[in-house]
C-alpha positions in Angstrom: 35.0 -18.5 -46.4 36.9 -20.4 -43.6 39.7 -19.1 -41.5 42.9 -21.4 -40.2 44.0 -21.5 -36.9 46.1 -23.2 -34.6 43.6 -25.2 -32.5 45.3 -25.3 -29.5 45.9 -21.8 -29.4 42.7 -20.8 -30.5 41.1 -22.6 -27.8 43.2 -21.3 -25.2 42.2 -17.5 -26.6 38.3 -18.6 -26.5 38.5 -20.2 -22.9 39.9 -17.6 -21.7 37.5 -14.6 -22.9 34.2 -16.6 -22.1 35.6 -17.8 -18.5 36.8 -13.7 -18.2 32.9 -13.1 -19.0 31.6 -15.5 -16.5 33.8 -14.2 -14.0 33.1 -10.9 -14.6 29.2 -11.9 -13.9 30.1 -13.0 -10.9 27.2 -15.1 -9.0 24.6 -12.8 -10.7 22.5 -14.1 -12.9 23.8 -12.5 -16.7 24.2 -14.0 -20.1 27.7 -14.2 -22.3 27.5 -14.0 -26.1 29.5 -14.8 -28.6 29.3 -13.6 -32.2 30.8 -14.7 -35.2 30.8 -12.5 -38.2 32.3 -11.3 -41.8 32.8 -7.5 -42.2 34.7 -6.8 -45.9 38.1 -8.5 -45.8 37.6 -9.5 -42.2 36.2 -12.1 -39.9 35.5 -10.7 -36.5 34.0 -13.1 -33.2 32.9 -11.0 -30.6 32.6 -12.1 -26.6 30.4 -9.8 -24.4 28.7 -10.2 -21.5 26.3 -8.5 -19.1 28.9 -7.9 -16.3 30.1 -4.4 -15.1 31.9 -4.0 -18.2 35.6 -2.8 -18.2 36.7 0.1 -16.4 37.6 3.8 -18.0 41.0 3.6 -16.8 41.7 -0.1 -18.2 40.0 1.0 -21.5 42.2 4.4 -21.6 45.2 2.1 -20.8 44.7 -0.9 -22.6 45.7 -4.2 -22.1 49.6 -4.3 -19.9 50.7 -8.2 -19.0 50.5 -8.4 -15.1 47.5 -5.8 -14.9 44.8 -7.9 -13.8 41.2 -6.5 -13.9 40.3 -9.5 -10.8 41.4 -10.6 -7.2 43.8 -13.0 -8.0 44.5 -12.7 -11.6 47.8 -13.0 -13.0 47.0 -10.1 -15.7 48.7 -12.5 -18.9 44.8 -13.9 -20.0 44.2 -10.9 -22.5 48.0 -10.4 -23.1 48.0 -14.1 -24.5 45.1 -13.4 -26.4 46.6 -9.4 -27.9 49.4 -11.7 -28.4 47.9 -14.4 -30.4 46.1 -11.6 -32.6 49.4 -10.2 -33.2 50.9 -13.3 -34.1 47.9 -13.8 -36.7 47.9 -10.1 -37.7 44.4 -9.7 -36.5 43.4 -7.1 -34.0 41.6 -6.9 -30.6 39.4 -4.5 -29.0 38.0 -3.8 -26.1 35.2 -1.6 -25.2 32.0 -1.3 -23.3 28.9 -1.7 -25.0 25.3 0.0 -23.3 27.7 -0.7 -19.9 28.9 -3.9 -20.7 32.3 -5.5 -22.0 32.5 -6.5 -25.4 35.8 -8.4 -26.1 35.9 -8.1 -30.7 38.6 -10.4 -32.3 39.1 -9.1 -36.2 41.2 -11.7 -38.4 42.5 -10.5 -42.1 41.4 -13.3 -44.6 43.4 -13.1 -48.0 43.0 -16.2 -50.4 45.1 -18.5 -48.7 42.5 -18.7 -46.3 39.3 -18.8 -48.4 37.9 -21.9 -49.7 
């Protein structure tokens, strides 16, 4: 099964979920992982990391543009990647996994996209 994206875009949605993970980690020593899998009609990659994980009020929340989680942030990184879900009609979820955030990107595939 194989899934087709715009590259660019996808990139842009990757780099900025790992470098959120490595930021999140700070100058700790931690690991980031990132998981591809198929569940039924669905391919879902997962980013999570061993950071401080997300905080209950951003997970009650959800994701707002200009709501940064970071010193400095401009709080668009996880609105352009909600956005490029939306735009793919896939979904995105956040959560905390044993303490940690887990970042979980599910893309519909229909035969168009199977080979």
């Amino acid at each position: 099964m194989q899934l087709f994206l715009p590259e660019n875009e996808f990139r842009q949605v990757l780099l900025n979920l790992l470098l959120n993970s490595i930021q999140a980690i700070g100058p700790n020593s931690g690991e980031v992982t990132l998981v591809g899998r198929r569940e039924a009609q669905q391919i879902v990659l997962t980013v999570s990391d061993t950071g401080p994980g997300f905080s209950a009020e951003f997970l009650q929340s959800g994701i707002q543009p200009f709501v940064s989680l970071k010193d400095g942030g401009t709080g668009l990184g996880l609105s352009m990647v909600q956005r490029f879900m939306k735009d793919h009609q896939g979904q995105l979820k956040i959560a905390n996994q044993h303490g940690h955030a887990e970042v979980s990107l599910f893309f519909p595939t229909s035969p168009a996209f199977n080979n």
